[in-house]
N, CA, C and O atoms as a GROMACS GRO file, in nm:
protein
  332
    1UNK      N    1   0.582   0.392   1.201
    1UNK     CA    2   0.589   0.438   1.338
    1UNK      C    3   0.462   0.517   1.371
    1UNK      O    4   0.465   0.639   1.381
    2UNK      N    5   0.374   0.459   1.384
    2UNK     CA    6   0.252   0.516   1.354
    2UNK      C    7   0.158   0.435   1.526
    2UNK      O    8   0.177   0.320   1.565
    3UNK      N    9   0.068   0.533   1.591
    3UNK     CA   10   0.011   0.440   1.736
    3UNK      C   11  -0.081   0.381   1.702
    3UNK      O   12  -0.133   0.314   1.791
    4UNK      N   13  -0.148   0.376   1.558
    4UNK     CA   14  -0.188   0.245   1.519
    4UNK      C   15  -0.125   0.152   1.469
    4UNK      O   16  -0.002   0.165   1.475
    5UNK      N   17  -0.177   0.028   1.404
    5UNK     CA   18  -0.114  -0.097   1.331
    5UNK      C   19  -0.105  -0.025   1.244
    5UNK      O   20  -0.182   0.064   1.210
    6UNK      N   21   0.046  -0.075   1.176
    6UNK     CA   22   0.087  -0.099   1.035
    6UNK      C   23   0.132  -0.174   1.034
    6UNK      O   24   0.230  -0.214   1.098
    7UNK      N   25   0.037  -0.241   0.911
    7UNK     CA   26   0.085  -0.426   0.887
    7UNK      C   27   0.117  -0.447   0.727
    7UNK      O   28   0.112  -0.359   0.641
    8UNK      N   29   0.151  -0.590   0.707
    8UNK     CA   30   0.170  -0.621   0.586
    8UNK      C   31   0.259  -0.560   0.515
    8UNK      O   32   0.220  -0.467   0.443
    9UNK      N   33   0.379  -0.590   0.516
    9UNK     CA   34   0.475  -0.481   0.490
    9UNK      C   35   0.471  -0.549   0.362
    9UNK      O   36   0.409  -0.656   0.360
   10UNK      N   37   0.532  -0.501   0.237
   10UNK     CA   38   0.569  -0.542   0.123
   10UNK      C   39   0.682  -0.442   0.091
   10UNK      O   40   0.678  -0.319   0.095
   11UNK      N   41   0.804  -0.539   0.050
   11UNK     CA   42   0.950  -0.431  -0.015
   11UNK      C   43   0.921  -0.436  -0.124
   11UNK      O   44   0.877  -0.533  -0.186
   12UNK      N   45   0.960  -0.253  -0.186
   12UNK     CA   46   0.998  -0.295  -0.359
   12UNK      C   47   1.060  -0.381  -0.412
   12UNK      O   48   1.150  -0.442  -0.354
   13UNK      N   49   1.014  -0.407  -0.560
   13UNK     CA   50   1.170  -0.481  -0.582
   13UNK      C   51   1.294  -0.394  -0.621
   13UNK      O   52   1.354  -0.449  -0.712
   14UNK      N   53   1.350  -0.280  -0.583
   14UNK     CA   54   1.466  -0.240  -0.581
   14UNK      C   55   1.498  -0.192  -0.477
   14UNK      O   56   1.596  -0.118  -0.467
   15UNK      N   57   1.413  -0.227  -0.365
   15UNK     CA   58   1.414  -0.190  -0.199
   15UNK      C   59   1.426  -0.051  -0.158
   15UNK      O   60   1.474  -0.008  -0.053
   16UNK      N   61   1.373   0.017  -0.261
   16UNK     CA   62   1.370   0.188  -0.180
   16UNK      C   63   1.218   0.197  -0.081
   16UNK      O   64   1.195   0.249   0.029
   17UNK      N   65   1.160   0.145  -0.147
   17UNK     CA   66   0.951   0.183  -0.070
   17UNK      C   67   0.933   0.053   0.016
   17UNK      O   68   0.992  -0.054   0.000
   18UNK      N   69   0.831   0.089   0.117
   18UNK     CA   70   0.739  -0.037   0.105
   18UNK      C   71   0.619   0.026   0.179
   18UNK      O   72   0.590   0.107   0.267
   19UNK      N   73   0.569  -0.057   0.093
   19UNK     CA   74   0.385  -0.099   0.051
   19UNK      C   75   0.360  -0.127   0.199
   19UNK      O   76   0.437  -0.208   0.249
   20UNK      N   77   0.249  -0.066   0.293
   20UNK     CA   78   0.170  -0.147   0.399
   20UNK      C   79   0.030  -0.074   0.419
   20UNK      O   80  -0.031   0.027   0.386
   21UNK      N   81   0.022  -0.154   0.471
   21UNK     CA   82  -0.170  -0.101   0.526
   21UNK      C   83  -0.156  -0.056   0.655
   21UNK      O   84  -0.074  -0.115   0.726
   22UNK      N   85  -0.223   0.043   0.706
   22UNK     CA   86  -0.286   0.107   0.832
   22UNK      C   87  -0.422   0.117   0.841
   22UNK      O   88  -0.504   0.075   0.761
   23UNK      N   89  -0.443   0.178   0.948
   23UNK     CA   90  -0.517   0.200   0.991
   23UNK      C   91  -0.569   0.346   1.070
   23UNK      O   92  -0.617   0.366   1.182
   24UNK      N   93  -0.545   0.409   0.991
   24UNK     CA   94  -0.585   0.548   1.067
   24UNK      C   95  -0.650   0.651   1.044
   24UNK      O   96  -0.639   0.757   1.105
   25UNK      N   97  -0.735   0.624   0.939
   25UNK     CA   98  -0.864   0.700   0.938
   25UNK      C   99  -0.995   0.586   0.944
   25UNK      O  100  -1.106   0.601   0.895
   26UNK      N  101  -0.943   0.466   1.023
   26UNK     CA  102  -1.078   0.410   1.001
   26UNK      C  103  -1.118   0.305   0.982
   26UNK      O  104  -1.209   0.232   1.020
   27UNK      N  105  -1.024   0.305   0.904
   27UNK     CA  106  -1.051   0.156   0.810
   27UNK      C  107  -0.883   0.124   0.728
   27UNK      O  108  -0.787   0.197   0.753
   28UNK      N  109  -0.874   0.024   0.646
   28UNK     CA  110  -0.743  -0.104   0.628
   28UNK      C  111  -0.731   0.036   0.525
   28UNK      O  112  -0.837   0.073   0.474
   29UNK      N  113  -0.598   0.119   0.491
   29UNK     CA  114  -0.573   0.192   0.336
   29UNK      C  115  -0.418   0.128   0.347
   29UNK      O  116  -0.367   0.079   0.448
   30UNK      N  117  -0.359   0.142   0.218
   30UNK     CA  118  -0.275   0.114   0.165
   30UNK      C  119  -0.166   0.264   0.158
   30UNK      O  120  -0.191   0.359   0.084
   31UNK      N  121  -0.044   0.258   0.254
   31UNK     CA  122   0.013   0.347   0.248
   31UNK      C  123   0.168   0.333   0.157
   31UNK      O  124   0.180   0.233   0.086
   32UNK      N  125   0.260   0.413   0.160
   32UNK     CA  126   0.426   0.389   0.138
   32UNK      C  127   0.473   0.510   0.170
   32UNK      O  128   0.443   0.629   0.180
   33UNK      N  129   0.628   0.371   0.194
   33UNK     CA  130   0.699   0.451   0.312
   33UNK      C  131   0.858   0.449   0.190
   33UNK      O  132   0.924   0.350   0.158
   34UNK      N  133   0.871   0.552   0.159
   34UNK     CA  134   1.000   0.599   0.089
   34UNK      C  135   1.138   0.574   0.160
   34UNK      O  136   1.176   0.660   0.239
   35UNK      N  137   1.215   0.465   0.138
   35UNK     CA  138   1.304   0.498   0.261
   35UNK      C  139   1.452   0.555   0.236
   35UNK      O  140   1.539   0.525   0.319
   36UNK      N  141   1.486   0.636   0.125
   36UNK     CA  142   1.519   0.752   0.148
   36UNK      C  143   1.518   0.899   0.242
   36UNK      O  144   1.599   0.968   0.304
   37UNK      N  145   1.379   0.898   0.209
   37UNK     CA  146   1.344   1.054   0.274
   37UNK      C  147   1.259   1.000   0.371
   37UNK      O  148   1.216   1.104   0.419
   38UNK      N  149   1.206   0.912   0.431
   38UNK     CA  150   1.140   0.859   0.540
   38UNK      C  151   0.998   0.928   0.515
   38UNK      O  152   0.946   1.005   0.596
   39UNK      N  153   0.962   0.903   0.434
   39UNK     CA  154   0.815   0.997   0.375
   39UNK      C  155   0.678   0.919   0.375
   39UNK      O  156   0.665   0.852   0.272
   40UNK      N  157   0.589   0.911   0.449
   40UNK     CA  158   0.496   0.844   0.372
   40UNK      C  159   0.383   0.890   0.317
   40UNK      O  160   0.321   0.992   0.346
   41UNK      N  161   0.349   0.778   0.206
   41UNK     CA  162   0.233   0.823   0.111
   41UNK      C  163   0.091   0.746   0.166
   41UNK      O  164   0.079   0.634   0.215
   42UNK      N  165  -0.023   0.862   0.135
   42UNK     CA  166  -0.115   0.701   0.150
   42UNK      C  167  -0.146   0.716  -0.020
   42UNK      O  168  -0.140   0.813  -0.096
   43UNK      N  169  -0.186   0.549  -0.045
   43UNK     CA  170  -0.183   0.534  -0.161
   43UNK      C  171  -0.330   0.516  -0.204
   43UNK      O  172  -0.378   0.579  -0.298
   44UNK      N  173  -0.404   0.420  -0.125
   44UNK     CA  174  -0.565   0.404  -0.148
   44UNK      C  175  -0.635   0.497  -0.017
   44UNK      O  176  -0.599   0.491   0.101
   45UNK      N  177  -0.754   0.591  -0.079
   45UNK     CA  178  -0.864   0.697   0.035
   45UNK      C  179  -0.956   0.592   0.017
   45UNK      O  180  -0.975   0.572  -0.103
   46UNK      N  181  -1.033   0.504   0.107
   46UNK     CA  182  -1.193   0.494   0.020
   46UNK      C  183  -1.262   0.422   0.190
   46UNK      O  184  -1.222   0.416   0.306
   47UNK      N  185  -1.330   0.397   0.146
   47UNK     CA  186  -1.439   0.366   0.305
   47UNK      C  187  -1.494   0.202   0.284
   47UNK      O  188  -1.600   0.143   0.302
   48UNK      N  189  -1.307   0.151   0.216
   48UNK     CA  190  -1.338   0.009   0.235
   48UNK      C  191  -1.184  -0.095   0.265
   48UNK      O  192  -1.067  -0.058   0.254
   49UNK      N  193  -1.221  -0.189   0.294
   49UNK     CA  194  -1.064  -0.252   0.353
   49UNK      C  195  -0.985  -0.263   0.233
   49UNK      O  196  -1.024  -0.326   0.135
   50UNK      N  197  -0.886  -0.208   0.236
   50UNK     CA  198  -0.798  -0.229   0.190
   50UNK      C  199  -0.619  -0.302   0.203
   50UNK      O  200  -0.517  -0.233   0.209
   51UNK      N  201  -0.624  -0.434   0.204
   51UNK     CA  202  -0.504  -0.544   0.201
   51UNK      C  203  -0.423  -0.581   0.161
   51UNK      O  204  -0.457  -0.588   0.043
   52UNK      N  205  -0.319  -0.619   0.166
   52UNK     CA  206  -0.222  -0.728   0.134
   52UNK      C  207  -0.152  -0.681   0.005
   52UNK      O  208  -0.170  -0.746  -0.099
   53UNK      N  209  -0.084  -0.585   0.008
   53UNK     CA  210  -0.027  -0.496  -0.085
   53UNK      C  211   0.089  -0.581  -0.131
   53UNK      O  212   0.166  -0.615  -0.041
   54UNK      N  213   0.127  -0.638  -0.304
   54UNK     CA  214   0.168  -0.727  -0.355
   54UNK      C  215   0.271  -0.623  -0.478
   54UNK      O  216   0.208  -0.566  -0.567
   55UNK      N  217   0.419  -0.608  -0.474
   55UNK     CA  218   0.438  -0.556  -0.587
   55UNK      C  219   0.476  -0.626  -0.696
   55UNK      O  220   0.530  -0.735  -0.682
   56UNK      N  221   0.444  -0.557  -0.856
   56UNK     CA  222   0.485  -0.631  -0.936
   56UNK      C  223   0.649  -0.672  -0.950
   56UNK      O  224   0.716  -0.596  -0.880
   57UNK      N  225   0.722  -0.760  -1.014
   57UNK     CA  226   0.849  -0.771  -1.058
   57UNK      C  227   0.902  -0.667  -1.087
   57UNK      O  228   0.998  -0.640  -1.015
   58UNK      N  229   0.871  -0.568  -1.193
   58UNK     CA  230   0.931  -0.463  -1.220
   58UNK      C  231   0.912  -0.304  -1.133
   58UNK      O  232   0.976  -0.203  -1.161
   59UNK      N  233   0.812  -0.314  -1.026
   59UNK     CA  234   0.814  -0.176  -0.916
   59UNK      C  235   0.708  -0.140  -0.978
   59UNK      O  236   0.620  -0.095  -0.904
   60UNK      N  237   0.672  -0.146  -1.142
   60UNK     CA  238   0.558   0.006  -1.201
   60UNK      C  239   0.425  -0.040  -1.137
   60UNK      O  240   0.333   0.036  -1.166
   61UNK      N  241   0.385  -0.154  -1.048
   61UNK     CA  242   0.221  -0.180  -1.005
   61UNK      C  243   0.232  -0.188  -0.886
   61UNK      O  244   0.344  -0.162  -0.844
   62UNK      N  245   0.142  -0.218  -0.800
   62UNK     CA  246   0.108  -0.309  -0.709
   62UNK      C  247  -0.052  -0.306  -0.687
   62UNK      O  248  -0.140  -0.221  -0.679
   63UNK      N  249  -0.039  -0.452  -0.681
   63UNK     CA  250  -0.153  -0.536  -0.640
   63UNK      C  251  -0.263  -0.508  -0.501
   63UNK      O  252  -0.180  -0.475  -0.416
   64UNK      N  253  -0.334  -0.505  -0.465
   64UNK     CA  254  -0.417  -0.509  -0.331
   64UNK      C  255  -0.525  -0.603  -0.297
   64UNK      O  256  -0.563  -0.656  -0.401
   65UNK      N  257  -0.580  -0.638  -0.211
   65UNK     CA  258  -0.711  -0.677  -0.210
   65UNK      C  259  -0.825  -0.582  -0.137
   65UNK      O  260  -0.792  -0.541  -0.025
   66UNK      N  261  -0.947  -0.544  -0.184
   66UNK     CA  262  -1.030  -0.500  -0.150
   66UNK      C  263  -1.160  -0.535  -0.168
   66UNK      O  264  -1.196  -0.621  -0.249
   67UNK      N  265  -1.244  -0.465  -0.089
   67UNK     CA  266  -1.408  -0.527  -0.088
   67UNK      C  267  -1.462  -0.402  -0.146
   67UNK      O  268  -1.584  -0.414  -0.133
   68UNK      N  269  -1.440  -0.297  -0.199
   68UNK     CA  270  -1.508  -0.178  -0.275
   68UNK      C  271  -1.595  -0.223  -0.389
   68UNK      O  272  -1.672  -0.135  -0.429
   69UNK      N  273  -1.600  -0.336  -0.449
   69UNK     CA  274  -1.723  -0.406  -0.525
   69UNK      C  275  -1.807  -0.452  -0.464
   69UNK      O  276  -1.903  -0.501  -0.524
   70UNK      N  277  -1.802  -0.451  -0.364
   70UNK     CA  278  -1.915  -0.549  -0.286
   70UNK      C  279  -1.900  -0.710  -0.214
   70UNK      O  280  -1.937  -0.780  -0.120
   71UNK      N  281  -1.825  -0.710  -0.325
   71UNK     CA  282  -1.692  -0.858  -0.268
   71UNK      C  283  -1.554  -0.836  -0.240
   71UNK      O  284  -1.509  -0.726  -0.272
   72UNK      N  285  -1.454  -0.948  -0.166
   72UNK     CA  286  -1.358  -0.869  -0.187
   72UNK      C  287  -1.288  -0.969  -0.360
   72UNK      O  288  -1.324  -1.078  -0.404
   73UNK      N  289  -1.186  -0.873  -0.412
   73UNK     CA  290  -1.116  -0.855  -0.535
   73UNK      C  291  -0.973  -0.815  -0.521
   73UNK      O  292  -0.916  -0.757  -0.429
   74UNK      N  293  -0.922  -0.867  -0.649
   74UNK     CA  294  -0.779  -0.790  -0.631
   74UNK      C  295  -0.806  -0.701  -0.702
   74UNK      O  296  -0.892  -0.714  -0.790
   75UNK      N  297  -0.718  -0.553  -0.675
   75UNK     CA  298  -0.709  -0.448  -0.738
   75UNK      C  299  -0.573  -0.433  -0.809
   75UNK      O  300  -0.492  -0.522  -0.782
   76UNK      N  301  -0.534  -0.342  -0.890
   76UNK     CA  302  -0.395  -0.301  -0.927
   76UNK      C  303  -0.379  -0.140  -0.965
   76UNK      O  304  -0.450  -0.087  -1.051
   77UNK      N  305  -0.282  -0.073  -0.893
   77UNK     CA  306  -0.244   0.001  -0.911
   77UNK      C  307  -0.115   0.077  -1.011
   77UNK      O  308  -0.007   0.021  -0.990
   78UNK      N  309  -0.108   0.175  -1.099
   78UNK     CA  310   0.068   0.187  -1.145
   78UNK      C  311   0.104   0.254  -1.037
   78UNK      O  312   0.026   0.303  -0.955
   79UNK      N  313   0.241   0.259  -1.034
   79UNK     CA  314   0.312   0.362  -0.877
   79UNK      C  315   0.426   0.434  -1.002
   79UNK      O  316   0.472   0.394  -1.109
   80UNK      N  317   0.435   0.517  -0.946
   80UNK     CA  318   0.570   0.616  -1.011
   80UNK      C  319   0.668   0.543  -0.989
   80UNK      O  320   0.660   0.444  -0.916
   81UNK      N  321   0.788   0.583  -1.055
   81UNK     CA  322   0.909   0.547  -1.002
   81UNK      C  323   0.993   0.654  -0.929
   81UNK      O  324   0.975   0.775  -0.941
   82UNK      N  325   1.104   0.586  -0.838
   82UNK     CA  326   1.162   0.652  -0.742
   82UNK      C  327   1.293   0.664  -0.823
   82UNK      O  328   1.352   0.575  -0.884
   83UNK      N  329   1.324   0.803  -0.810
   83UNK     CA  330   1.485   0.831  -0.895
   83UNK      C  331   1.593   0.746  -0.798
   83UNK      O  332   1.713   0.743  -0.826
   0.00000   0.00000   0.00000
């Protein structure tokens, strides 16, 4: 609920979070949205696009695409787990 885009939604796989990108400092970051406590995180800071947020099977990663090499790449992240 944000007056920019938030796109690319991705659900956990135990459906508490989901993974999306905004836009509001600038440029594409990778945020989550807890939906318990209606909380969100941003997950990637950096001064490059950041996309298409992919989680693993088991919740402990997720995937991204970014151009912070100079090309774009997939990235991977671990994420905590949610009690």
């Amino acid at each position: 609920d944000h007056p920019l885009r938030d796109i690319h939604p991705a659900w956990s796989p135990d459906g508490k979070r989901i993974a999306f990108v905004s836009v509001r400092d600038g440029d594409h970051e990778i945020f989550m949205l807890d939906l318990t406590s209606r909380n969100v995180t941003q997950v990637t800071k950096n001064n490059f696009r950041d996309d298409f947020p992919a989680w693993s099977p088991d919740g402990k990663k997720l995937a991204f695409i970014s151009q912070k090499n100079g090309s774009t790449d997939i990235f991977e992240l671990e994420i905590e787990p949610v009690d």
